[in-house]
PDB file with one MODEL, atoms N, CA, C and O in Angstrom:
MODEL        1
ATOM      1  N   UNK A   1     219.953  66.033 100.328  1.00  0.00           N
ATOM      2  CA  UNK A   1     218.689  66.606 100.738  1.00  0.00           C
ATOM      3  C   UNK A   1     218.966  67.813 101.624  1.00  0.00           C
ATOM      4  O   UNK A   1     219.919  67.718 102.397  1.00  0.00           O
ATOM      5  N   UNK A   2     218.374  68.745 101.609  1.00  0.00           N
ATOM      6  CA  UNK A   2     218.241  69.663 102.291  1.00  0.00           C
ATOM      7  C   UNK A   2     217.904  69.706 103.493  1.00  0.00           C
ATOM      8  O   UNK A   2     216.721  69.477 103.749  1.00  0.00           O
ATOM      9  N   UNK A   3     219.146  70.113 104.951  1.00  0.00           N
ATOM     10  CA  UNK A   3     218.634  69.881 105.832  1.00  0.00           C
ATOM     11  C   UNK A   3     217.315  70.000 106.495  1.00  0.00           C
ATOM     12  O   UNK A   3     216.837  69.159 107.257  1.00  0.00           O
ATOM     13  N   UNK A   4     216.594  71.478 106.023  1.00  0.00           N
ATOM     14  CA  UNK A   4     214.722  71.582 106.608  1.00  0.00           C
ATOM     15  C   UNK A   4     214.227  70.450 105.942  1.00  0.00           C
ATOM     16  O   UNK A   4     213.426  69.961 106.737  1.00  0.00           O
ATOM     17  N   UNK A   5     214.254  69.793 104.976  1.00  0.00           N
ATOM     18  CA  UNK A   5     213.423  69.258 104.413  1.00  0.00           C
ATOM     19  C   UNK A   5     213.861  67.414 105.262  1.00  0.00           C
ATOM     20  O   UNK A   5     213.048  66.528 105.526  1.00  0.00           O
ATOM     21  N   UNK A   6     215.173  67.399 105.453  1.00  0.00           N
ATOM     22  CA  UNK A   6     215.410  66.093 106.396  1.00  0.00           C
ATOM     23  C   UNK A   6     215.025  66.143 107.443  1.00  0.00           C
ATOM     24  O   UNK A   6     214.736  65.030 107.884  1.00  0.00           O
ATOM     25  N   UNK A   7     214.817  67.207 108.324  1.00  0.00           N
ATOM     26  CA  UNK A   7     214.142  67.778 109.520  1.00  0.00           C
ATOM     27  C   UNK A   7     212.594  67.472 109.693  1.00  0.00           C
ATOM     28  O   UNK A   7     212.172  67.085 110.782  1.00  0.00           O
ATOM     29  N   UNK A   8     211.879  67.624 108.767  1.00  0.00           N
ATOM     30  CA  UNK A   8     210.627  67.412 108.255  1.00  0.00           C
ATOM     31  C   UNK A   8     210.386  66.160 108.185  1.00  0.00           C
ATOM     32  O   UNK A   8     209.486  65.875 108.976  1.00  0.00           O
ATOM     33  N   UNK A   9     210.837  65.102 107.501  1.00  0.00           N
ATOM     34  CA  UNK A   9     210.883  64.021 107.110  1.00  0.00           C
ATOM     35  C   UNK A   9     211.177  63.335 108.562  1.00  0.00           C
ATOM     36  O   UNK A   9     210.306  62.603 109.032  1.00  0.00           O
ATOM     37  N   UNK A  10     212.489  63.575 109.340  1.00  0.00           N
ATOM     38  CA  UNK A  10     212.815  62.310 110.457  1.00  0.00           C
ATOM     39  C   UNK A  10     211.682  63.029 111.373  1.00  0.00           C
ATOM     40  O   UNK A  10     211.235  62.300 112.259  1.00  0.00           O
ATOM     41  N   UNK A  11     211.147  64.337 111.303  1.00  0.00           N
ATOM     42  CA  UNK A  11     209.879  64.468 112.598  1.00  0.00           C
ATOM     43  C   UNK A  11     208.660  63.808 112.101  1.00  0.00           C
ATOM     44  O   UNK A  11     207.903  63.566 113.041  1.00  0.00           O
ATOM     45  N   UNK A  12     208.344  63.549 111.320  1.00  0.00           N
ATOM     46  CA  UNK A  12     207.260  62.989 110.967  1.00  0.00           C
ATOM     47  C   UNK A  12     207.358  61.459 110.772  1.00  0.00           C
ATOM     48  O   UNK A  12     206.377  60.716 110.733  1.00  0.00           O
ATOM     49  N   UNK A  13     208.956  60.973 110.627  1.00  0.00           N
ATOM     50  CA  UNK A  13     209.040  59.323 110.992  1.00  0.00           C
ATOM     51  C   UNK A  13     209.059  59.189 112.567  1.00  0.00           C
ATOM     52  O   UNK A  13     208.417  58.253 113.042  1.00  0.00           O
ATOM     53  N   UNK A  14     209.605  59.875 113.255  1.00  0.00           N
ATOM     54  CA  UNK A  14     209.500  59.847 114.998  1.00  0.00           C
ATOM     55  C   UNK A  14     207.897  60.132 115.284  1.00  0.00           C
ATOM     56  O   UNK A  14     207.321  59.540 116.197  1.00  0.00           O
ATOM     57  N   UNK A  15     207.394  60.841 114.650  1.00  0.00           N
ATOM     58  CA  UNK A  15     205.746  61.093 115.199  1.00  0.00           C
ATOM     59  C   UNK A  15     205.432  59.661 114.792  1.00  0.00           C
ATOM     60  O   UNK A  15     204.869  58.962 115.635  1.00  0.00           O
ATOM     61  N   UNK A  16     205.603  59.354 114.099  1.00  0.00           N
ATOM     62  CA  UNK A  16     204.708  58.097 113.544  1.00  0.00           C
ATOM     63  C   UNK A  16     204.587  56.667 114.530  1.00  0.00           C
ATOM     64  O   UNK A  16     203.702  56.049 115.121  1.00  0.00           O
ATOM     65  N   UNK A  17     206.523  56.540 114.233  1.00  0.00           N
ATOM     66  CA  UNK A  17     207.027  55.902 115.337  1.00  0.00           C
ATOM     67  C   UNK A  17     206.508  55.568 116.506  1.00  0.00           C
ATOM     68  O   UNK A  17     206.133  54.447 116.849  1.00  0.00           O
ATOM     69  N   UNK A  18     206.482  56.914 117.341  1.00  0.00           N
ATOM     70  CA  UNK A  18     206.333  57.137 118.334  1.00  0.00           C
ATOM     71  C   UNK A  18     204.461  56.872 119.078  1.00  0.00           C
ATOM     72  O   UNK A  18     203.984  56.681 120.196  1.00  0.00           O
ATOM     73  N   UNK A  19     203.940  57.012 117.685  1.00  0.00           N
ATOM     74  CA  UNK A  19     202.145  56.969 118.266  1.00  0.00           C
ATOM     75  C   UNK A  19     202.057  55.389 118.160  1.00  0.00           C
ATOM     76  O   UNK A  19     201.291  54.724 118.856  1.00  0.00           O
ATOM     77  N   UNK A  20     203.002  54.809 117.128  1.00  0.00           N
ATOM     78  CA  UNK A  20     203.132  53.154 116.824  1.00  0.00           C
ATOM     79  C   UNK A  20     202.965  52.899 118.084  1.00  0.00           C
ATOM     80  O   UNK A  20     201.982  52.446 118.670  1.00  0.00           O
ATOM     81  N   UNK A  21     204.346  53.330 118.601  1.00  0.00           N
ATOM     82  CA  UNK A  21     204.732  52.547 119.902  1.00  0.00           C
ATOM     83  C   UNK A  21     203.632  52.926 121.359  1.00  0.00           C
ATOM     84  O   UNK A  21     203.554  52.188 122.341  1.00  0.00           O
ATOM     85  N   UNK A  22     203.071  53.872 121.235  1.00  0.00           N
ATOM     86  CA  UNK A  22     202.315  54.191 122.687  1.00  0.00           C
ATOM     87  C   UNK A  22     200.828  53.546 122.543  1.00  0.00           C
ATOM     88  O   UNK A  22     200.205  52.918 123.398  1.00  0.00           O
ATOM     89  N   UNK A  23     200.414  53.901 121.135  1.00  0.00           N
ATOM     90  CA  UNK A  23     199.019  53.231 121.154  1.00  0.00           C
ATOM     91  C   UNK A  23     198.436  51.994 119.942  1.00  0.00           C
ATOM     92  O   UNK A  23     197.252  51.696 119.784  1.00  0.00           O
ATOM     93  N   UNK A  24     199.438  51.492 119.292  1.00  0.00           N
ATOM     94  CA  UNK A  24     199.137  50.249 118.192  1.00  0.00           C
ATOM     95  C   UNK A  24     199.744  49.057 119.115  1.00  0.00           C
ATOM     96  O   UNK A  24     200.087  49.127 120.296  1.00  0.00           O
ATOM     97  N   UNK A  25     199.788  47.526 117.904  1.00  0.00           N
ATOM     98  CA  UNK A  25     199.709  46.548 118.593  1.00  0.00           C
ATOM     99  C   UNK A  25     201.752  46.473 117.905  1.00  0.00           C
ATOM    100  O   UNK A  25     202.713  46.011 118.520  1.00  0.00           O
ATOM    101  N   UNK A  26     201.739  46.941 116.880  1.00  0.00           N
ATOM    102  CA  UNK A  26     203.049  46.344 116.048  1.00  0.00           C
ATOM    103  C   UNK A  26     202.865  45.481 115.642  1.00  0.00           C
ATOM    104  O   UNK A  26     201.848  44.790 115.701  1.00  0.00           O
ATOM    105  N   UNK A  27     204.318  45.234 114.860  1.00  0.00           N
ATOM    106  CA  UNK A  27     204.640  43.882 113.901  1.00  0.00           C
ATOM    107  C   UNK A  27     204.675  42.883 115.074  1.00  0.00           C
ATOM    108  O   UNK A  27     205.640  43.095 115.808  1.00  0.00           O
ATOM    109  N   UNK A  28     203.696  41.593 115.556  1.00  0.00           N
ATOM    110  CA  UNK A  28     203.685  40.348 115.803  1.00  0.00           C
ATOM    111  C   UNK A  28     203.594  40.887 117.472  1.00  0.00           C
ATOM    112  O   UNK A  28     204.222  40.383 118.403  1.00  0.00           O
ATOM    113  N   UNK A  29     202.913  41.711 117.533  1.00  0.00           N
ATOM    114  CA  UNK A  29     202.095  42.041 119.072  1.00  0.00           C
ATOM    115  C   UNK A  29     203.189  43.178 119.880  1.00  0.00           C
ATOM    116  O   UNK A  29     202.827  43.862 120.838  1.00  0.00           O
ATOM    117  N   UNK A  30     204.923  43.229 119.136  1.00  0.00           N
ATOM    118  CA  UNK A  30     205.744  43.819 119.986  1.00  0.00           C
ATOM    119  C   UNK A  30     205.405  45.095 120.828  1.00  0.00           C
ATOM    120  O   UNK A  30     205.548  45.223 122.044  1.00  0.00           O
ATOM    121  N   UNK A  31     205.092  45.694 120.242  1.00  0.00           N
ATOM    122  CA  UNK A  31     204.409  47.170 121.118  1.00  0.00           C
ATOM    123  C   UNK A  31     203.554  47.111 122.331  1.00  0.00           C
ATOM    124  O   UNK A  31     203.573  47.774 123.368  1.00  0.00           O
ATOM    125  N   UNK A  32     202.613  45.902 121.822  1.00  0.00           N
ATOM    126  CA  UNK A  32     201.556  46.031 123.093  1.00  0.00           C
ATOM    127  C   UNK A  32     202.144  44.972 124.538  1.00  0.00           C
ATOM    128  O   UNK A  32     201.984  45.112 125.751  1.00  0.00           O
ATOM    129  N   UNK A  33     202.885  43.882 123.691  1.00  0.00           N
ATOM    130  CA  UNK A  33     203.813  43.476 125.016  1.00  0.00           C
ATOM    131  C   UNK A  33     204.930  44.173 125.658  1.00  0.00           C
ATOM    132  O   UNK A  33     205.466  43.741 126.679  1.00  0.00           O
ATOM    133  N   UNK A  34     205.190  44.967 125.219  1.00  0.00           N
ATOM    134  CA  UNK A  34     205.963  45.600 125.606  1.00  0.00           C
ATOM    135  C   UNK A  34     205.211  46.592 127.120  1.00  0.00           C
ATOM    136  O   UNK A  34     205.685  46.652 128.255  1.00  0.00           O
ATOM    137  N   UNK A  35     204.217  47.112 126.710  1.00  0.00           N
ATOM    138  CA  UNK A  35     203.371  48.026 127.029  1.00  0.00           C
ATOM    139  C   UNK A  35     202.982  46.872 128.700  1.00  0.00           C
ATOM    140  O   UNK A  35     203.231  47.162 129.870  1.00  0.00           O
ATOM    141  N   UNK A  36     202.392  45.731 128.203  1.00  0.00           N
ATOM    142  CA  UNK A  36     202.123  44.811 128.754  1.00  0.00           C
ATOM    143  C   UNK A  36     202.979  44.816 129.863  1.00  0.00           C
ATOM    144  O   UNK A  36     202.644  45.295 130.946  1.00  0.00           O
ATOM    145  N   UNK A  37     203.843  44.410 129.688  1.00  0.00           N
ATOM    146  CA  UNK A  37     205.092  44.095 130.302  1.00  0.00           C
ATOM    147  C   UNK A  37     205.547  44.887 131.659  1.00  0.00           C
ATOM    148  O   UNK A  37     206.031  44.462 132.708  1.00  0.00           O
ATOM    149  N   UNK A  38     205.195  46.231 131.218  1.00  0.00           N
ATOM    150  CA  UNK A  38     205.385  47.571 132.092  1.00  0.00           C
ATOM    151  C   UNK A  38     204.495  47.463 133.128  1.00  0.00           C
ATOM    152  O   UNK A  38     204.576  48.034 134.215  1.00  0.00           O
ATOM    153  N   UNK A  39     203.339  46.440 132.621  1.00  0.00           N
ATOM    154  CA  UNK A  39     202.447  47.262 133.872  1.00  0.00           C
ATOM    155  C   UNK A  39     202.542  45.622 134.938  1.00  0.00           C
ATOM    156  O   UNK A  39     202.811  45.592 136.139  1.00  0.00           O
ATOM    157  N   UNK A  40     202.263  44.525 134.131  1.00  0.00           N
ATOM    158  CA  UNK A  40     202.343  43.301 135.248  1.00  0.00           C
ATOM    159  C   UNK A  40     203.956  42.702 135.883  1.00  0.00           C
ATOM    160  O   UNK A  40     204.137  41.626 136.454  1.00  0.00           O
ATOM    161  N   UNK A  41     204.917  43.680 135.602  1.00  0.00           N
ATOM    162  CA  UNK A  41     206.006  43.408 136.678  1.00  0.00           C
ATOM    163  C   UNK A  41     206.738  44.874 136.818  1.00  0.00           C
ATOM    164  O   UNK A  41     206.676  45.924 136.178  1.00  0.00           O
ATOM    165  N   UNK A  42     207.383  44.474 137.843  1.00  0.00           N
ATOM    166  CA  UNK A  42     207.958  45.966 138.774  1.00  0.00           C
ATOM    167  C   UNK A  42     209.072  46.516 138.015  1.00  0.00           C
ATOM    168  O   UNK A  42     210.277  46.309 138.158  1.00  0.00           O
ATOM    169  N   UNK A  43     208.213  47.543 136.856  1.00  0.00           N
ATOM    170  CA  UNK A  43     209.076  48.565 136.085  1.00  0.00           C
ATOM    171  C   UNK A  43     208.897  49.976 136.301  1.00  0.00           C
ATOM    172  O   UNK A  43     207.965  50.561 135.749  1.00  0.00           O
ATOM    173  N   UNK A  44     209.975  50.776 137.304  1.00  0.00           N
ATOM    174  CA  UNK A  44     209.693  52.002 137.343  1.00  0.00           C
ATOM    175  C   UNK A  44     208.439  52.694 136.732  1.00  0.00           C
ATOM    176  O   UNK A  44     208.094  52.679 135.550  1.00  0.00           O
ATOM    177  N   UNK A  45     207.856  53.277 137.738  1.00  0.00           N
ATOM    178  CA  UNK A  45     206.514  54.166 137.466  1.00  0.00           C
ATOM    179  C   UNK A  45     206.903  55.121 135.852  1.00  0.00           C
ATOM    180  O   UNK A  45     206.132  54.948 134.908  1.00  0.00           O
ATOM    181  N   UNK A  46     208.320  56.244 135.653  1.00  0.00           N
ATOM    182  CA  UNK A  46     208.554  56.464 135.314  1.00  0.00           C
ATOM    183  C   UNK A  46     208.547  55.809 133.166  1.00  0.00           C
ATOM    184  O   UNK A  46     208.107  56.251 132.105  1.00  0.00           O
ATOM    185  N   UNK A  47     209.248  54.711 133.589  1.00  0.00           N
ATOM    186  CA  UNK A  47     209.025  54.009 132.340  1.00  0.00           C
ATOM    187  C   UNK A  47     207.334  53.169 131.681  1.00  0.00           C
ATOM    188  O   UNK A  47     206.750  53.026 130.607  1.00  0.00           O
ATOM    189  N   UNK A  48     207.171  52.859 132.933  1.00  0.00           N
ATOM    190  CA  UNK A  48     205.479  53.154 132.377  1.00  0.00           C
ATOM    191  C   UNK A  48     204.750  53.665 132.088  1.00  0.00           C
ATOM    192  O   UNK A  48     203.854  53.240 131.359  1.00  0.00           O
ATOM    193  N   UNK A  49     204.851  55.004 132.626  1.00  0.00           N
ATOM    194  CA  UNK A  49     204.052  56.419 131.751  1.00  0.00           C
ATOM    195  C   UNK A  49     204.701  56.499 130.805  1.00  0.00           C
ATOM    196  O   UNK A  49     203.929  56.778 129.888  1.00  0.00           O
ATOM    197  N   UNK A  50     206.118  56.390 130.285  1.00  0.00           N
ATOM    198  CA  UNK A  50     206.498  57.004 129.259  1.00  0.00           C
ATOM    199  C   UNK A  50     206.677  56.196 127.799  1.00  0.00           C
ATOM    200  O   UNK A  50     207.053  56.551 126.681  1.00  0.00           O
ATOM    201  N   UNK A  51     206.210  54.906 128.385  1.00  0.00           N
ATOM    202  CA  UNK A  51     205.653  53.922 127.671  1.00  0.00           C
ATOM    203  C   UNK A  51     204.555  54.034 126.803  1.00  0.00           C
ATOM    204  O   UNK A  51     204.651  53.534 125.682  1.00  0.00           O
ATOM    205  N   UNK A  52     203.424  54.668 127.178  1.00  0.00           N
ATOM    206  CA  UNK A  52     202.561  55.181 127.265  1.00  0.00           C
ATOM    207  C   UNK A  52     201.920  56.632 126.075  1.00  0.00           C
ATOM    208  O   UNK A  52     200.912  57.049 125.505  1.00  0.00           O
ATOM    209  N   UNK A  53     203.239  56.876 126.270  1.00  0.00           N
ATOM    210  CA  UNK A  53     203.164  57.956 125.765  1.00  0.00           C
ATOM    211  C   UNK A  53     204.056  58.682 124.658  1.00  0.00           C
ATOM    212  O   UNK A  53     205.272  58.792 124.820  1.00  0.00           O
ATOM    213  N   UNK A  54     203.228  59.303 123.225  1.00  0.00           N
ATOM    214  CA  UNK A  54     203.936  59.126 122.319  1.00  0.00           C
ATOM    215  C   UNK A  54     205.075  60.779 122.231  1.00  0.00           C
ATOM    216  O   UNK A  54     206.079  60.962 121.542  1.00  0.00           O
ATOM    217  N   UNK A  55     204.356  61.771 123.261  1.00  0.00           N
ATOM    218  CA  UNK A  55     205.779  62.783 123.304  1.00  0.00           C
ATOM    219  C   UNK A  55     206.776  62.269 124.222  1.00  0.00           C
ATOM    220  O   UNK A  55     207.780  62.980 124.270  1.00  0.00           O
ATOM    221  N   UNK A  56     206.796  61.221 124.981  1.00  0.00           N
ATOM    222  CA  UNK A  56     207.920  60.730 125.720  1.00  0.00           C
ATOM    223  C   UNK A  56     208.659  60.021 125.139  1.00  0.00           C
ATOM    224  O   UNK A  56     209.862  60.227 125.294  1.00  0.00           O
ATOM    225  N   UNK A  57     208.241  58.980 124.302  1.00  0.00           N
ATOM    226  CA  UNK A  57     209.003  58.119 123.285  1.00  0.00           C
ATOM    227  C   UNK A  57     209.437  58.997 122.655  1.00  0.00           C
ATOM    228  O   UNK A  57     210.657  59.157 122.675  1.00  0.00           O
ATOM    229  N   UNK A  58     208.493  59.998 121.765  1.00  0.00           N
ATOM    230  CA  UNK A  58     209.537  60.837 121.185  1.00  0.00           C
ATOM    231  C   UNK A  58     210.808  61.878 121.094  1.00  0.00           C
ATOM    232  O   UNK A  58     211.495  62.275 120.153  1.00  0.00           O
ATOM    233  N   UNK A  59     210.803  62.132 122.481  1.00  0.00           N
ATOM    234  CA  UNK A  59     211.873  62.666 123.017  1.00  0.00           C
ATOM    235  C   UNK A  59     213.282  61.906 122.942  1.00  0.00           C
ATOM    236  O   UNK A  59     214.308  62.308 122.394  1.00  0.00           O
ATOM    237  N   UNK A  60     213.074  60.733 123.616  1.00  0.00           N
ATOM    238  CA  UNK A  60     213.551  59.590 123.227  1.00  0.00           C
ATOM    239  C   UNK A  60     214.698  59.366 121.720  1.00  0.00           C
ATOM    240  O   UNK A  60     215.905  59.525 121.535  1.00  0.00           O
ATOM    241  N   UNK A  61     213.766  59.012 121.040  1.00  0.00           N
ATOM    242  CA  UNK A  61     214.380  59.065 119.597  1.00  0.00           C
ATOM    243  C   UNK A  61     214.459  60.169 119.024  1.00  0.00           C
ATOM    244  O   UNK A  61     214.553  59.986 117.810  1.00  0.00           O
ATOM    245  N   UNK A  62     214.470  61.443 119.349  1.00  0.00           N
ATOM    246  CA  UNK A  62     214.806  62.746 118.812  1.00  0.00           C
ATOM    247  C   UNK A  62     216.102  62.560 119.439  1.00  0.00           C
ATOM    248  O   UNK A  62     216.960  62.772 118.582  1.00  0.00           O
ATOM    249  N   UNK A  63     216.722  62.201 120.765  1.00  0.00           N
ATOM    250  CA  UNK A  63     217.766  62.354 121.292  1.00  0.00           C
ATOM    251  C   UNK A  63     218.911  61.196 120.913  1.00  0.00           C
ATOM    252  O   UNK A  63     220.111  61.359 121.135  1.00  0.00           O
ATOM    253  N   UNK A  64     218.207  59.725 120.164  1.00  0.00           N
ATOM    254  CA  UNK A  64     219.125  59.207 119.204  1.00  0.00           C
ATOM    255  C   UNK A  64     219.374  60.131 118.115  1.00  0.00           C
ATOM    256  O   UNK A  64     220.556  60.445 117.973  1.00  0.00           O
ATOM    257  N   UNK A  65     218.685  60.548 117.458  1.00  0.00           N
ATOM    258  CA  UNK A  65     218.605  61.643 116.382  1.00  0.00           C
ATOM    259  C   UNK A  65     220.138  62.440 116.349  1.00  0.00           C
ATOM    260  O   UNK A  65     221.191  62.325 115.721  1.00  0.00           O
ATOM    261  N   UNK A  66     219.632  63.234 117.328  1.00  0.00           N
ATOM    262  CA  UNK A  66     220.836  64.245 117.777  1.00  0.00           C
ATOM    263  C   UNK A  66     222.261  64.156 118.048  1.00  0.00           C
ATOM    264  O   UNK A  66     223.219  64.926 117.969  1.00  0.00           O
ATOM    265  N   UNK A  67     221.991  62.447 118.540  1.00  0.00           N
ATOM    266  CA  UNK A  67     223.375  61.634 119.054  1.00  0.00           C
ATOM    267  C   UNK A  67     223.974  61.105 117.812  1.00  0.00           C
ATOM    268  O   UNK A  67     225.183  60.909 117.689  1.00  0.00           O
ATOM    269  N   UNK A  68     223.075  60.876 116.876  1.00  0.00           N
ATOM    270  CA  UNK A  68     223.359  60.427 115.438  1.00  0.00           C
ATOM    271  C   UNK A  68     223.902  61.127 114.336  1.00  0.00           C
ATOM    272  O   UNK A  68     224.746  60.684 113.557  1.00  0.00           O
ATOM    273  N   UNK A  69     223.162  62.698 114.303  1.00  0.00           N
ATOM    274  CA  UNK A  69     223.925  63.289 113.080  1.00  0.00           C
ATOM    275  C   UNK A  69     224.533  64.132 113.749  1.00  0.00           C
ATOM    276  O   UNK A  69     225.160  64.943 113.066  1.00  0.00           O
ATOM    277  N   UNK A  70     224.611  64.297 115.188  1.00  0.00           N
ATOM    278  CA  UNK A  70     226.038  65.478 116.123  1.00  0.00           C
ATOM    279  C   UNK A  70     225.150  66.960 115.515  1.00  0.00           C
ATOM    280  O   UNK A  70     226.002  67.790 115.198  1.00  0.00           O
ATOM    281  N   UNK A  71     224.347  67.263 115.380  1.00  0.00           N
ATOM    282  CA  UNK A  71     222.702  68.748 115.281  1.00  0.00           C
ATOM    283  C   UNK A  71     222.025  68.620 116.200  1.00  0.00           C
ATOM    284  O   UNK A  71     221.335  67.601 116.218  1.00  0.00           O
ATOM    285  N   UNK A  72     221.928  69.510 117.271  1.00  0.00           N
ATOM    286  CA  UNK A  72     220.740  69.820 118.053  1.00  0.00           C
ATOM    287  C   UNK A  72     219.481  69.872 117.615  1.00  0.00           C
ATOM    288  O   UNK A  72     218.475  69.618 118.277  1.00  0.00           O
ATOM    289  N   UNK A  73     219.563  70.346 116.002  1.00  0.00           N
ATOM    290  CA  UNK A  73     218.056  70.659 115.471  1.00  0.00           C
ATOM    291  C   UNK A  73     217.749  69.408 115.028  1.00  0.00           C
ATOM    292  O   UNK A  73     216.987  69.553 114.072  1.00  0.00           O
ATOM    293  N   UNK A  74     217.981  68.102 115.260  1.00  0.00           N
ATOM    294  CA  UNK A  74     217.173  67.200 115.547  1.00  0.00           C
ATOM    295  C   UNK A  74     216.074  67.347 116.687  1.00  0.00           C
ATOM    296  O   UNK A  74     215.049  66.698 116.478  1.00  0.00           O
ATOM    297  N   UNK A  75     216.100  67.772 117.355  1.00  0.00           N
ATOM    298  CA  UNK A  75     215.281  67.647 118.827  1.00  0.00           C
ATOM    299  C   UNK A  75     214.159  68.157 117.944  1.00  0.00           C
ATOM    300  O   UNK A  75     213.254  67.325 117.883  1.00  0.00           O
ATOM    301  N   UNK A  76     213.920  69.271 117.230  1.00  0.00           N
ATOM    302  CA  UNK A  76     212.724  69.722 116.857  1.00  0.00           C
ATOM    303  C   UNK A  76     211.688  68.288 116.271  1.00  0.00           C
ATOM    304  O   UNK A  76     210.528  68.542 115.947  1.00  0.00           O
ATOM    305  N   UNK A  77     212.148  66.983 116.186  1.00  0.00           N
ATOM    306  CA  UNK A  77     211.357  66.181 115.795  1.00  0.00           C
ATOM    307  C   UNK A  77     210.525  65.985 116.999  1.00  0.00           C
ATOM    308  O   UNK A  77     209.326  65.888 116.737  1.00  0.00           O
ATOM    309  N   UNK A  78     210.900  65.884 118.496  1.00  0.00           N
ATOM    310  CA  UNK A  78     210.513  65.947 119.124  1.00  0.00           C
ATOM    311  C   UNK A  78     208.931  67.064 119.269  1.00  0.00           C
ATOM    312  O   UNK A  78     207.737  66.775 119.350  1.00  0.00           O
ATOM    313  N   UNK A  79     209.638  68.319 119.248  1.00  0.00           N
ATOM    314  CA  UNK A  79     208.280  69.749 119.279  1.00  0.00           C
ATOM    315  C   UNK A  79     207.358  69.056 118.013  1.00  0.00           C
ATOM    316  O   UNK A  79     206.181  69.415 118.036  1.00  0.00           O
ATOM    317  N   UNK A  80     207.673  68.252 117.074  1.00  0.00           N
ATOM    318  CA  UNK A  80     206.409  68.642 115.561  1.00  0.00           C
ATOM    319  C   UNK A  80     205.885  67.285 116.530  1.00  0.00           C
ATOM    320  O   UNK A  80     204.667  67.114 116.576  1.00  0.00           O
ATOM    321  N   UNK A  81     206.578  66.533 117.132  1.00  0.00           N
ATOM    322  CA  UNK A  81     205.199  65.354 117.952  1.00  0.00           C
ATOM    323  C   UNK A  81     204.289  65.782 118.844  1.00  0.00           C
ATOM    324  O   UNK A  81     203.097  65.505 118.982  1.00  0.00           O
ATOM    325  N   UNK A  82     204.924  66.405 119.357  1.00  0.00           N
ATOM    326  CA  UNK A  82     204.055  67.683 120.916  1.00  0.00           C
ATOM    327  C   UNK A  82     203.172  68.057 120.234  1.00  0.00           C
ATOM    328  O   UNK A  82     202.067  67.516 120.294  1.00  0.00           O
ATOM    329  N   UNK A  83     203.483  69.272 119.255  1.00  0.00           N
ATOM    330  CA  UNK A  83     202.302  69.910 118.498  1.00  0.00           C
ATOM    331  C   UNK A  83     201.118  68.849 118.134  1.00  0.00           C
ATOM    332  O   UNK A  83     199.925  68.925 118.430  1.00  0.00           O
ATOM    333  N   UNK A  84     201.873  67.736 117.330  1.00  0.00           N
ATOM    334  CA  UNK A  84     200.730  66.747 116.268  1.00  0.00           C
ATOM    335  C   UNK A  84     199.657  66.491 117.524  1.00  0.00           C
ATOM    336  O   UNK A  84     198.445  66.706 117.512  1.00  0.00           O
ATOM    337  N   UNK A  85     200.472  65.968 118.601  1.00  0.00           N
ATOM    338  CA  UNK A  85     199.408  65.067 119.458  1.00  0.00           C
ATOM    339  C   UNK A  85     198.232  65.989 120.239  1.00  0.00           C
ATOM    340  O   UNK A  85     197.039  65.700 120.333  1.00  0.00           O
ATOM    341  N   UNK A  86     198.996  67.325 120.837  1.00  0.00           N
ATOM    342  CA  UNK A  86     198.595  68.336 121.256  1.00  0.00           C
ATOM    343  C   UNK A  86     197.077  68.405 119.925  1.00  0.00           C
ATOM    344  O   UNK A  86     195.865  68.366 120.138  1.00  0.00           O
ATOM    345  N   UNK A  87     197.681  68.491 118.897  1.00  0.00           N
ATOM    346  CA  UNK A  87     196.381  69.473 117.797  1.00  0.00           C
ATOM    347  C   UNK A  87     195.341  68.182 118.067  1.00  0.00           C
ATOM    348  O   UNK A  87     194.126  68.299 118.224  1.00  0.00           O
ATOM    349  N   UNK A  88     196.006  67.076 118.082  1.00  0.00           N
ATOM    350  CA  UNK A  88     194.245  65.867 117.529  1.00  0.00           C
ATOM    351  C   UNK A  88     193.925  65.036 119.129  1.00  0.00           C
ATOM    352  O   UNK A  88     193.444  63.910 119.260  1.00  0.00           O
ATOM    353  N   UNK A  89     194.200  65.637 119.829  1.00  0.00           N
ATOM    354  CA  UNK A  89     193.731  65.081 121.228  1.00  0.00           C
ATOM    355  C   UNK A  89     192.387  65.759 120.855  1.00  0.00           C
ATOM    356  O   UNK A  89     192.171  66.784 120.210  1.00  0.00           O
ATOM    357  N   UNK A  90     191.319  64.636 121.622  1.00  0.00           N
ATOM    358  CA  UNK A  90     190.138  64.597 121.451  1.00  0.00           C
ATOM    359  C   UNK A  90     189.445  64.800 122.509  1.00  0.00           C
ATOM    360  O   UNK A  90     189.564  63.797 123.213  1.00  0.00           O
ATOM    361  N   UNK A  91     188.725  65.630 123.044  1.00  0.00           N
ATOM    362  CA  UNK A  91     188.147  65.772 124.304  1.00  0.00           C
ATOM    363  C   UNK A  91     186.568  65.283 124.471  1.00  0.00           C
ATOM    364  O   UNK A  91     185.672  65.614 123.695  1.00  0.00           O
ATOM    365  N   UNK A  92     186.423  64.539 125.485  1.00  0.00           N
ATOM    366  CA  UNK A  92     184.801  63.970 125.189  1.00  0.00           C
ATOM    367  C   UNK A  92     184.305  64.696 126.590  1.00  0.00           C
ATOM    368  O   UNK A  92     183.127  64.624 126.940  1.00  0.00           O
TER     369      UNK A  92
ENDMDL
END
């Protein structure tokens, strides 16, 4: 496969990923206990916002990414999550 086009593909499995993990329940509740977890015992402030949140997770696994195929231009999976969440934030 062509690296842009693998680039494309793992940013849009990390976006996905990543909104899984900040705002769904997951396979057999894991996400939201997890989430859970952060807030009713003493887990760095730090890891609770970023719990929270799906460009922090995604930073996250952009930086397995990077650690994985030894390419910096993994990280850009990171920027296409920024953008996604950035474009459909909803303002009331």
């Amino acid at each position: 496969m062509d690296i842009y086009a693998n680039l494309i593909v793992w940013a849009l499995i990390v976006y996905r990923i990543s909104d899984d993990i900040a705002h769904l329940d997951g396979p057999f509740d894991i996400f939201s206990i997890l989430r859970g977890y952060s807030y009713h015992h003493i887990v760095p402030a730090w890891i609770t916002n970023g719990i929270h949140c799906p460009i922090c997770i995604s930073w996250w696994l952009s930086l397995c990414l990077v650690a994985y195929y030894g390419d910096i231009r993994y990280f850009c999976a990171a920027g296409v999550t920024t953008l996604i969440v950035r474009f459909t934030l909803k303002y009331d």
